[in-house]
N, C-alpha and C positions, 0 to 999 in steps of 0.2 A: 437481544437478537430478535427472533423469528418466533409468531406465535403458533398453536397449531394452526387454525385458522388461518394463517397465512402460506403456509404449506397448501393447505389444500387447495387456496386462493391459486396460486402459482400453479399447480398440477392442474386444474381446472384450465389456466391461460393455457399450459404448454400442451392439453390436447386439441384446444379450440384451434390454435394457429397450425399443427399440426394434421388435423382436418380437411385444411386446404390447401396443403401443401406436401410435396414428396420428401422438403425436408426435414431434417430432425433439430431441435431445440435440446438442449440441456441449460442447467442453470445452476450456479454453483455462488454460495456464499460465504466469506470469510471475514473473522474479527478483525484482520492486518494480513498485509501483503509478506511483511517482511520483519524482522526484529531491530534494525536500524543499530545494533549496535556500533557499527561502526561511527554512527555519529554523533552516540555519548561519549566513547573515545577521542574524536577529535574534538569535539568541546572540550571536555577533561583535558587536555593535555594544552589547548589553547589558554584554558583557565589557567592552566601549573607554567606557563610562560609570565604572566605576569606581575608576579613579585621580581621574577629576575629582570621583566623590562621595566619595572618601575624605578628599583636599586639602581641600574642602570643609567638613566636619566635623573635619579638625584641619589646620587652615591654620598652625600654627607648623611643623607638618613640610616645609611648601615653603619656609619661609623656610628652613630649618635646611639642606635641598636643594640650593637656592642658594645660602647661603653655602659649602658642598664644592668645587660648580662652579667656580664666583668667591670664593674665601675674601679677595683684598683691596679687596672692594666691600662697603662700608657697608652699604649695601641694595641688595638684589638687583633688577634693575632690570625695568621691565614687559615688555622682549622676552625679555630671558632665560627668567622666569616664564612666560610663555604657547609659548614654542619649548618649552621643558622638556613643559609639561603637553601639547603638540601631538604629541612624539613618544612621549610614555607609552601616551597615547593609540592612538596610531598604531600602536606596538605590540604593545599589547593585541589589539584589534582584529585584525590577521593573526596573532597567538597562536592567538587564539580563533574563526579563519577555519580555520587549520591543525586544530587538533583537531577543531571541529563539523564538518567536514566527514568526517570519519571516518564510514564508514556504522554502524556500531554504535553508537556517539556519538548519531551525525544520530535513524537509530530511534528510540534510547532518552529524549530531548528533545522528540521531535515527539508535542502529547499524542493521546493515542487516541481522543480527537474526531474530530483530523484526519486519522491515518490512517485512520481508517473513514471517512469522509466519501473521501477519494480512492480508496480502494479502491472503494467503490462508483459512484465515477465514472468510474472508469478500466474498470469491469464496465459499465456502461450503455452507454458507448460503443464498445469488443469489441464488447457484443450489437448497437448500434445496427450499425457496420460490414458483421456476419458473418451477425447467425443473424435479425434483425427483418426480419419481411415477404420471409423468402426462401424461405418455403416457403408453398405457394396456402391450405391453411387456415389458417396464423398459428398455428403450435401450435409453435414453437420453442422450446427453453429453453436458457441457457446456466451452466454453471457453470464460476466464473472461480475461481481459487486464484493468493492473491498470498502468495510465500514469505519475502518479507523480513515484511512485515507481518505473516505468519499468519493472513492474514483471507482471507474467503473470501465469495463473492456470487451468490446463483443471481438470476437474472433470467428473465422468461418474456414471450411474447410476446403480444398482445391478449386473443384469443381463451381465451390458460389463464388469463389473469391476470382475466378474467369471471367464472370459476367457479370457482378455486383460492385462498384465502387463502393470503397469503405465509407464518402458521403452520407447513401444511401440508408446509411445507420442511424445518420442526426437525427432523427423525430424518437426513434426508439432511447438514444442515451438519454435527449430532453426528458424525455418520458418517467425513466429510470431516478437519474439526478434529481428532478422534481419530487418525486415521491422520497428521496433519501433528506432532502431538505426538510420538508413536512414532517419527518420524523416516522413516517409511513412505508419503511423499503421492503415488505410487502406490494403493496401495490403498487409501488414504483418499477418493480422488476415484471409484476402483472402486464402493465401496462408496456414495458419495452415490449418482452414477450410477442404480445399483439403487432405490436407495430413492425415488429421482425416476420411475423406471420404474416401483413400486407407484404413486406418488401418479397416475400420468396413463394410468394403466393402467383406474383408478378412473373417470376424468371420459373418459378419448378411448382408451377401448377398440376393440382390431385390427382393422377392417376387412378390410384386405386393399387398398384401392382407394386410400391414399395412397402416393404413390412417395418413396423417400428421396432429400430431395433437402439435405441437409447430409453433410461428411465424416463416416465414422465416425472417429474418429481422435482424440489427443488434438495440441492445437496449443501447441506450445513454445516464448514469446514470447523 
C-alpha cells in the first residue's frame, strides 16, 4: 500500500489545493473495490458444464468410462452413468472454485465492464458516506483510487458538478493512473490532488470565509 511518507505527501497536496480554493478535497484508498465473488462462481460452474458438454458430443466415451469402472457389466447402467457424470461434475466445479478464486485469476476474468462499473460504485458510495453534503456549500470532491483494479474515480459534490464538466477531471486521472502505473500511487494521487485544485480553483476561487470542514489526509481503506 501507502508509505508514511506518502501520507504525508498527500496531506501536504490536499492543503496546497485547498489553499486556493473554497473547495474541499478528500481522498481515499482501497486494496479492491469489490470481492468478485460472483465471478469465481460463474467460472466454477461454467467449468462444472464441461465434462457434461464434452460426454455429450462424444457419448461413446462414457460408455467406454463405464465399462473401466464395471468392466463385467454388459452395459453400463443408468446409476453408474449419472453418479459418474455427477461427480465429474462436482469436481470440476470446486477445481474451478479453487483456482477462480485466486485474486489475480478473479481480476484477470472479471470483464472491465465490471470492474469499472464497481469501482465507480464503491466511489459513490465513499463519497456518499464521507465528503456529500458535509460541508455548508456542497463544494466537496473525492478522489477514490482502487489498487487491485487500477481504476480510479473522482466524484464531486452538487454545487461543482453545476458548473464543472466531468471532462474537466482528465489531466488530474492522467495524473493519478500515471503515478499508479510507475508503481508510485503516492504521488499519482499527489498529483491528481493538484490538478483538481487548478480545476476548482477556476470555478470556487479562495475566499477566505469557508472553513475546512473535511480531513486533510489521505484515508487507507
Amino acid at each position: 500500500m501507502l508509505t508514511p511518507d506518502d501520507h504525508a505527501l498527500v496531506a501536504r497536496a490536499i492543503r496546497a489545493a485547498e489553499a486556493r480554493t473554497d473547495g474541499e478535497i478528500s481522498a481515499v484508498i482501497a486494496p479492491e473495490s469489490d470481492s468478485y465473488a460472483d465471478v469465481t462462481l460463474h467460472w466454477a460452474l461454467l467449468l462444472a458444464l464441461l465434462p457434461l458438454a464434452w460426454f455429450a458430443t462424444f457419448p461413446g466415451m462414457l460408455h467406454w468410462v463405464a465399462t473401466l469402472i464395471d468392466p463385467w457389466a454388459r452395459e453400463p447402467s443408468l446409476r453408474l452413468i449419472t453418479t459418474y457424470l455427477l461427480l465429474k461434475t462436482a469436481g470440476a466445479f470446486v477445481i474451478g472454485w479453487l483456482i477462480f478464486r485466486i485474486p489475480r485469476v478473479k481480476l484477470a476474468l472479471a470483464p472491465h465492464a465490471t470492474k469499472a462499473r464497481r469501482v465507480r460504485r464503491r466511489a459513490i458510495m465513499l463519497f456518499q458516506v464521507g465528503t456529500e453534503r458535509r460541508t455548508a456549500t456542497r463544494t466537496g470532491v473525492l478522489v477514490y483510487l482502487s489498487l487491485a483494479e487500477r481504476r480510479a474515480e473522482i466524484v464531486a459534490d452538487e454545487s461543482i458538478q453545476s458548473k464543472i464538466g466531468g471532462e474537466e477531471w482528465g489531466e488530474a486521472m492522467v495524473a493519478l493512473l500515471d503515478g499508479v502505473r510507475a508503481g508510485r500511487p503516492g504521488d499519482g494521487i499527489a498529483a491528481a490532488i493538484g490538478k483538481i485544485g487548478d480545476v476548482l480553483a477556476t470555478h470556487f476561487p479562495h475566499t477566505g470565509t469557508d472553513p475546512n470542514e473535511l480531513p486533510d489526509r489521505l484515508i487507507q481503506l
